[in-house]
Residue frames as a rotation matrix with the C-alpha (Angstrom) as fourth column:
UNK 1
0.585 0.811 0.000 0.00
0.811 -0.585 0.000 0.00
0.000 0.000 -1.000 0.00
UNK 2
-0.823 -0.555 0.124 2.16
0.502 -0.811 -0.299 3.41
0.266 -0.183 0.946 -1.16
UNK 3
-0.482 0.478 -0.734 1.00
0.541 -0.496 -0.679 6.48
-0.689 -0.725 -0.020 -0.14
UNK 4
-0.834 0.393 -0.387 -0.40
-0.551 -0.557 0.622 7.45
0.029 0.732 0.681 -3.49
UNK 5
-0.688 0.653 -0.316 -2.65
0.515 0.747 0.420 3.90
0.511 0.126 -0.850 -3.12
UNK 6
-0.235 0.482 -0.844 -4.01
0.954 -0.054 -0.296 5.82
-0.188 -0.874 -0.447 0.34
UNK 7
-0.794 -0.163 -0.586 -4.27
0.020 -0.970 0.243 9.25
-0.608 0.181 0.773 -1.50
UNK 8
-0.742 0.623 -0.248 -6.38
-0.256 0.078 0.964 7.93
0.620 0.778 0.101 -3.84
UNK 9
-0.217 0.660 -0.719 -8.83
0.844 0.497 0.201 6.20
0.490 -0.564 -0.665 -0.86
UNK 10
-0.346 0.036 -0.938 -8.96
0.696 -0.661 -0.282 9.55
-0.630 -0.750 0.204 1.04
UNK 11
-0.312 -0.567 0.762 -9.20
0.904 -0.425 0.054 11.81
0.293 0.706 0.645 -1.88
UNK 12
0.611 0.586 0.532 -11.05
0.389 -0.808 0.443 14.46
0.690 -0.064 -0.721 -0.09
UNK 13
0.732 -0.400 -0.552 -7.89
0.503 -0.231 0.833 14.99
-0.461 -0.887 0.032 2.23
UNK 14
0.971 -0.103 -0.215 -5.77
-0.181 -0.906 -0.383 18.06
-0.156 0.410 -0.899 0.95
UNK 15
0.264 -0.964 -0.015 -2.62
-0.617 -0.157 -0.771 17.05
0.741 0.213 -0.636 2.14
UNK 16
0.523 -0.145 -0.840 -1.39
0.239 0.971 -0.019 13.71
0.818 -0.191 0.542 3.58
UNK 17
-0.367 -0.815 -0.449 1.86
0.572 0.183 -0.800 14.71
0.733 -0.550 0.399 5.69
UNK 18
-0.078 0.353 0.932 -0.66
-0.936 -0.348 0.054 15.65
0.344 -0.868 0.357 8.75
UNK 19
0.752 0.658 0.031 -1.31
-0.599 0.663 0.448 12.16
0.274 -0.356 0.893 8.80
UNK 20
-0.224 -0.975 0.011 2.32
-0.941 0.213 -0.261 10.77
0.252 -0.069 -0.965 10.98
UNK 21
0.190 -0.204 0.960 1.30
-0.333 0.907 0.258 7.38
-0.924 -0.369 0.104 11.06
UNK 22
0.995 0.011 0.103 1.51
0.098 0.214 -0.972 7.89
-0.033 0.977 0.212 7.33
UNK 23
0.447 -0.891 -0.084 4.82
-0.504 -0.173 -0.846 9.32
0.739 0.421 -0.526 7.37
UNK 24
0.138 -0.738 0.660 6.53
-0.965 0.051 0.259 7.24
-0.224 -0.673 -0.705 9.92
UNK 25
0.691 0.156 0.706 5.63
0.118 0.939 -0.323 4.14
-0.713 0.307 0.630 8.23
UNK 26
0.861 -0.473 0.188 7.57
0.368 0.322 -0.872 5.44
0.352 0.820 0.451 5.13
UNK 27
0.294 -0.771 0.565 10.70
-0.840 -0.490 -0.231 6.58
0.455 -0.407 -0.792 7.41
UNK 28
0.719 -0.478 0.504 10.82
-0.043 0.694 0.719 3.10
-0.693 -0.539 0.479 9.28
UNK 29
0.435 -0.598 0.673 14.23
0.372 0.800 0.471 1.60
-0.820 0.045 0.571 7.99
UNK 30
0.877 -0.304 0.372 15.56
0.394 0.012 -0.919 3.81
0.275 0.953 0.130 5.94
UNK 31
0.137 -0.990 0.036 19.01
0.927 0.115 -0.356 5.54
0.348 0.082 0.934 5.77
UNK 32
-0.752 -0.240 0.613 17.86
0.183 -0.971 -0.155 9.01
0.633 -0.004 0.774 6.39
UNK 33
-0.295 0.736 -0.609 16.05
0.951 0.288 -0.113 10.00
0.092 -0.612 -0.785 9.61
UNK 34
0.501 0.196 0.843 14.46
0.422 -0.906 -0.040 13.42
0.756 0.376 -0.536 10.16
UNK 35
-0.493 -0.855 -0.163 16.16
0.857 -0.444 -0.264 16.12
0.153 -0.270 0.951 11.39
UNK 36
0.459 0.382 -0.802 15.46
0.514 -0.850 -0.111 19.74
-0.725 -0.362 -0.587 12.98
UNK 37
0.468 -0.150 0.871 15.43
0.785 -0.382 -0.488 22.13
0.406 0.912 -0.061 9.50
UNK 38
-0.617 -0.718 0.324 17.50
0.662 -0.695 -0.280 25.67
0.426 0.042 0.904 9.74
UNK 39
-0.623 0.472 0.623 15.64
-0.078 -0.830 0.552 28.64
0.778 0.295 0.554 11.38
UNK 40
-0.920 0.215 0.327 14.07
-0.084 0.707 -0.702 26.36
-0.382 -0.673 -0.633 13.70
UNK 41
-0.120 0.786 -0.607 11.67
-0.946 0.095 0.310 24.97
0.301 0.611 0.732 11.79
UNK 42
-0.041 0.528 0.848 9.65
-0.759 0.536 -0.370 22.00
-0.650 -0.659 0.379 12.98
UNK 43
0.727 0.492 0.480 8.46
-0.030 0.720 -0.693 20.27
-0.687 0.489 0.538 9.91
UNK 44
0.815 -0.414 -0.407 10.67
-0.469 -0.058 -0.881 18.39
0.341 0.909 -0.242 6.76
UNK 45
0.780 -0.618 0.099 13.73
0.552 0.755 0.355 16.46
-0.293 -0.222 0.930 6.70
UNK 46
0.070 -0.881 -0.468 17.17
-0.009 -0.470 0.883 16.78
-0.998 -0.058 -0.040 5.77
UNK 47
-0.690 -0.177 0.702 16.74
0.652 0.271 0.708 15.06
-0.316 0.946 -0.072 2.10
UNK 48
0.672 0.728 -0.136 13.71
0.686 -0.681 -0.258 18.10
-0.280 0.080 -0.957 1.71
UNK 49
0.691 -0.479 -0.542 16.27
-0.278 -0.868 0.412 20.64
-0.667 -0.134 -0.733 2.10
UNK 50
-0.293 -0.904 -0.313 18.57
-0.526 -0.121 0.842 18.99
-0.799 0.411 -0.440 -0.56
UNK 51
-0.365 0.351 0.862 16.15
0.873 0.450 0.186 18.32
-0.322 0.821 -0.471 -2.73
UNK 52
0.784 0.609 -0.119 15.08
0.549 -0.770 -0.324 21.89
-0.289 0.189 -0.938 -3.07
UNK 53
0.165 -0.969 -0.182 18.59
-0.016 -0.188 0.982 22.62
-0.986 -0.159 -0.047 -3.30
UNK 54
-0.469 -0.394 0.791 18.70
0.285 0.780 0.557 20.76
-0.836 0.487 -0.254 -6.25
UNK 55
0.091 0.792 0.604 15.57
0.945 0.123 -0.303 21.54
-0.314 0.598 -0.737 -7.80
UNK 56
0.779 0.183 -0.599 16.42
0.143 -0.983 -0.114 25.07
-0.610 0.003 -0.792 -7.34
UNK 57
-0.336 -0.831 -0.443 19.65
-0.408 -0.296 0.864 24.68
-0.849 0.471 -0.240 -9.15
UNK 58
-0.369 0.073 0.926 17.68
0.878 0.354 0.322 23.58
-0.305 0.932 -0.195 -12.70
UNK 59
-0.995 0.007 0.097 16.83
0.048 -0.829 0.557 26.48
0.085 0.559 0.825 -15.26
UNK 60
-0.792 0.599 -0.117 14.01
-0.591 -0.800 -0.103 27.78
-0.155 -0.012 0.988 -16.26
UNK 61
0.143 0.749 -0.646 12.01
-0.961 0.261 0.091 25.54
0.237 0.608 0.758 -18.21
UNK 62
-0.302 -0.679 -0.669 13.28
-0.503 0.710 -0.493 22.69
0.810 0.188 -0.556 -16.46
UNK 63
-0.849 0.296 0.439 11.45
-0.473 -0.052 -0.880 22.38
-0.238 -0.954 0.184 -13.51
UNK 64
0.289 0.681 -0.672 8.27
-0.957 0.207 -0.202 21.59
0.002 0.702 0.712 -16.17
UNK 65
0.110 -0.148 -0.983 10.62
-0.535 0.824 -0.184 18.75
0.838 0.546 0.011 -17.60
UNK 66
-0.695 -0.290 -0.658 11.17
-0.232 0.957 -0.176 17.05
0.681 0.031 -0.732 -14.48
UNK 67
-0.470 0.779 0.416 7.63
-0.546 0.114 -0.830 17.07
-0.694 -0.617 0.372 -13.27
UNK 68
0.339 0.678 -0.652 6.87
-0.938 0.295 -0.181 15.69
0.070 0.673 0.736 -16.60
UNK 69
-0.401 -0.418 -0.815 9.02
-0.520 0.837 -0.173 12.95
0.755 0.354 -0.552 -16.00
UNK 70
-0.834 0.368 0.412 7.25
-0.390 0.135 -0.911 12.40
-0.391 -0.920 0.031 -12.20
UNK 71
0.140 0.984 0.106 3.77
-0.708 0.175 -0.684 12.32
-0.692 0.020 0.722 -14.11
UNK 72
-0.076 -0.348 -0.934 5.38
-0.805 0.575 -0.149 9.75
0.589 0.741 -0.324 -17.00
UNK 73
0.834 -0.023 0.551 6.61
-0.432 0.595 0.678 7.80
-0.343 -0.804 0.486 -14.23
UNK 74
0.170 -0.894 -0.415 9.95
-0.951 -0.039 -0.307 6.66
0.259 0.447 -0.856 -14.11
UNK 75
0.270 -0.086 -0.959 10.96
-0.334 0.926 -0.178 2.72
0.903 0.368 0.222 -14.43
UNK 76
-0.341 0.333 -0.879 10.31
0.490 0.861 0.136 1.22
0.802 -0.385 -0.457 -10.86
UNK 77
-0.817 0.381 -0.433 8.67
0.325 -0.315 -0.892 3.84
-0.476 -0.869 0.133 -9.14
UNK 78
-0.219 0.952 0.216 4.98
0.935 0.267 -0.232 4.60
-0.278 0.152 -0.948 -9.55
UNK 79
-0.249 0.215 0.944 3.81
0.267 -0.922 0.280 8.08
0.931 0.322 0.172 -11.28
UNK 80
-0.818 0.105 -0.566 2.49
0.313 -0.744 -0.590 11.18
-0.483 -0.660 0.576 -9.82
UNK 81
0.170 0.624 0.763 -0.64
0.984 -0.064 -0.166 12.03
-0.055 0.779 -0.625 -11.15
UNK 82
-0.582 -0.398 0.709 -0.64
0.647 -0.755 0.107 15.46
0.493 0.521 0.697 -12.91
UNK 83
0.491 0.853 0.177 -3.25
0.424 -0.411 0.807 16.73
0.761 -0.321 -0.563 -10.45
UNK 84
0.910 -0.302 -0.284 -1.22
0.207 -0.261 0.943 16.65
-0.359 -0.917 -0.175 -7.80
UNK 85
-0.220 -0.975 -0.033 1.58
0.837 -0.206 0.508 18.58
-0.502 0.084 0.861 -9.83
UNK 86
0.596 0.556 0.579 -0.48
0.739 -0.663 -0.124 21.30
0.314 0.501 -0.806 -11.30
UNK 87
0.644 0.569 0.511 0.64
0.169 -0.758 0.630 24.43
0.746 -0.319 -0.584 -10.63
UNK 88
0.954 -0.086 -0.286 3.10
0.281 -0.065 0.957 23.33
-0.101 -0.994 -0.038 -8.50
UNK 89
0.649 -0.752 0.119 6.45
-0.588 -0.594 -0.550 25.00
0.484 0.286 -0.827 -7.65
UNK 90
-0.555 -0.821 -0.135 9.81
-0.368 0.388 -0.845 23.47
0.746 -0.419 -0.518 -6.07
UNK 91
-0.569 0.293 0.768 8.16
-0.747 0.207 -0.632 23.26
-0.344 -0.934 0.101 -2.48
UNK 92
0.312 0.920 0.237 5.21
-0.934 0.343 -0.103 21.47
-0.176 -0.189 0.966 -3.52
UNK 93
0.529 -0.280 -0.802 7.23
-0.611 0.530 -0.588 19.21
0.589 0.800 0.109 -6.18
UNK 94
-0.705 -0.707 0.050 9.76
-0.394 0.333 -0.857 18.13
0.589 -0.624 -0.513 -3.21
UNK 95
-0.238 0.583 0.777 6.70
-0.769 0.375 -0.517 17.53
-0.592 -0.721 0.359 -0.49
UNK 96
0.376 0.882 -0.286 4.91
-0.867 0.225 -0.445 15.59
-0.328 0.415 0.849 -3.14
UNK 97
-0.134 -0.683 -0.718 8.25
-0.548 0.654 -0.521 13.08
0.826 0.324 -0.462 -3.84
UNK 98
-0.980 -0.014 0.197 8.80
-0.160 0.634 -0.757 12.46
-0.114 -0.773 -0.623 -0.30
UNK 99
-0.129 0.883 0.451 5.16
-0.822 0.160 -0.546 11.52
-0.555 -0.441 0.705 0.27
UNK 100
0.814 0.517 -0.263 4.67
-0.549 0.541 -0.637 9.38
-0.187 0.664 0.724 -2.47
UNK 101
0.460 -0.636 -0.620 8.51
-0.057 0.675 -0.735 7.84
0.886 0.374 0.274 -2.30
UNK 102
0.929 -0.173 -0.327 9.31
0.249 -0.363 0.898 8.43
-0.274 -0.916 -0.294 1.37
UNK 103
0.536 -0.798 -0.275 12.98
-0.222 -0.447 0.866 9.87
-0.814 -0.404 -0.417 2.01
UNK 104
-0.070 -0.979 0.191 14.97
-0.476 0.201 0.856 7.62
-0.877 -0.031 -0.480 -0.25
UNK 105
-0.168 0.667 0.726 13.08
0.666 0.619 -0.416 7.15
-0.727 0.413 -0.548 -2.60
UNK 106
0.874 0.279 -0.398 12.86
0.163 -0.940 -0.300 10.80
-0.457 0.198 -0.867 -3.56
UNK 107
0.344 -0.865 -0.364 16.18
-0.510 -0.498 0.701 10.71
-0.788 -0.055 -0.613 -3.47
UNK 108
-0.334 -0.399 0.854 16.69
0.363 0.781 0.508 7.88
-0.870 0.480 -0.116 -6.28
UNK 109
0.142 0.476 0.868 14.12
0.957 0.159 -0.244 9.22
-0.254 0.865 -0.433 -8.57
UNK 110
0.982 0.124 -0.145 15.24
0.042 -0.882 -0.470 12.61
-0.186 0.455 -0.871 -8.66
UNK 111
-0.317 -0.948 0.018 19.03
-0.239 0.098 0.966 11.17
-0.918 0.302 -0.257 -9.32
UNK 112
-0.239 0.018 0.971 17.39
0.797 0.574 0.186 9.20
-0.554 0.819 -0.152 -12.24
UNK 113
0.343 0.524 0.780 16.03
0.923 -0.032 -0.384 12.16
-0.177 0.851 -0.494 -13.50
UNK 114
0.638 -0.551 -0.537 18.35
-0.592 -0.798 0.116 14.77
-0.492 0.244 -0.835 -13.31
UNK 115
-0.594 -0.627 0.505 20.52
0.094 0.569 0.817 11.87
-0.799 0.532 -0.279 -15.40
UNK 116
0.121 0.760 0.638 17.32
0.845 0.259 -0.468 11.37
-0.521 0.596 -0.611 -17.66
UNK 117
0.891 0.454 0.026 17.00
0.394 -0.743 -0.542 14.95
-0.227 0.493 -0.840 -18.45
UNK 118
0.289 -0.869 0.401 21.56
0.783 -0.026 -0.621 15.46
0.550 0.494 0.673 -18.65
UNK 119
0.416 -0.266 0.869 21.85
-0.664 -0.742 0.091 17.42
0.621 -0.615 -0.486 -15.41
UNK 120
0.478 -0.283 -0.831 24.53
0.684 0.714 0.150 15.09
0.552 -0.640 0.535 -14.14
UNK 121
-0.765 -0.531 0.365 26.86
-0.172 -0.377 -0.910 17.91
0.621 -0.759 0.198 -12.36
UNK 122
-0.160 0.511 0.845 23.17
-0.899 -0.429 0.089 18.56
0.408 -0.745 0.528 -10.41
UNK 123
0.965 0.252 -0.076 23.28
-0.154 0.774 0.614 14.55
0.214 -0.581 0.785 -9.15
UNK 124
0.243 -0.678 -0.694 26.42
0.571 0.678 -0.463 14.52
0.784 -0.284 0.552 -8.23
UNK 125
-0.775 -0.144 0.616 26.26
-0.422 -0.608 -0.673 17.26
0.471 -0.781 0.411 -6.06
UNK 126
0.127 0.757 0.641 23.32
-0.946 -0.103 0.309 15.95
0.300 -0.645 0.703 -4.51
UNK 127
0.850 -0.099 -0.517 24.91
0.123 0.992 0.011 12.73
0.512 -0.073 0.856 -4.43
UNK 128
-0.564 -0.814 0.137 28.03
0.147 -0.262 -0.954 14.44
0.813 -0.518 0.267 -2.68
UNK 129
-0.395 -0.035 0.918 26.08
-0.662 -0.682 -0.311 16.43
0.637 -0.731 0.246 -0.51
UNK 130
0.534 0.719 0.446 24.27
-0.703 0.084 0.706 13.47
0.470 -0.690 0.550 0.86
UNK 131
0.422 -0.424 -0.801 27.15
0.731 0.682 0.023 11.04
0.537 -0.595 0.598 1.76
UNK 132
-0.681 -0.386 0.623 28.76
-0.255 -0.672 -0.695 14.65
0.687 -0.632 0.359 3.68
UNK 133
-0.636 0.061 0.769 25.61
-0.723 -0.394 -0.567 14.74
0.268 -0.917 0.295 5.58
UNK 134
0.405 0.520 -0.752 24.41
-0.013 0.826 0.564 11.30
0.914 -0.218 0.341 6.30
């Protein structure tokens, strides 16, 4: 059961990540654990913050291409539907990974597709920056 399966069963609920038995299920056992954000912010992880990083370092018209590649779906992780990318900007685009791929997950599919789309410098820096701050 991902959390798009349980998006779709709820659909009148705006925005999953109120719901922390949702997100703690997709945090059990992975490699990255959450973390208190800059500023003291409360809410988000570390792999948030370096995915926005990331996203923030793609041009203009790029941001488009790799939501299109989210709503394509990329080869063993389930789409995004285009509803729940309308409209949306970095922030949303980054909330909407982790939810639907939990931490590490996010992090794979947005290596595959900054490769996909020929923004390898931007995965290897995000592939640097996360063995620095595992």
């Amino acid at each position: 059961l991902t959390l798009n399966t349980i998006y779709l069963l709820f659909n009148d609920v705006d925005d999953l990540s109120n719901y922390s038995f949702l997100r703690s299920t997709c945090n059990q056992g992975l490699f990255l654990s959450p973390v208190t954000p800059p500023d003291g912010a409360t809410a988000g992880t570390k792999v948030n913050f370096l995915l926005l990083n990331t996203l923030e370092g793609l041009g203009q018209g790029d941001p488009k291409k790799f939501q299109w590649c989210l709503i394509q779906g990329v080869e063993g992780f389930s789409s995004i539907s285009k509803g729940q990318l309308e409209d949306a900007d970095r922030l949303v685009t980054v909330d909407r990974m982790v939810e639907s791929y939990c931490d590490e997950g996010a992090v794979k599919i947005t290596l595959e597709i900054l490769r996909m789309m020929g923004q390898n410098n931007l995965a290897d820096e995000l592939k640097e920056k996360l063995t620095k701050n595992v």
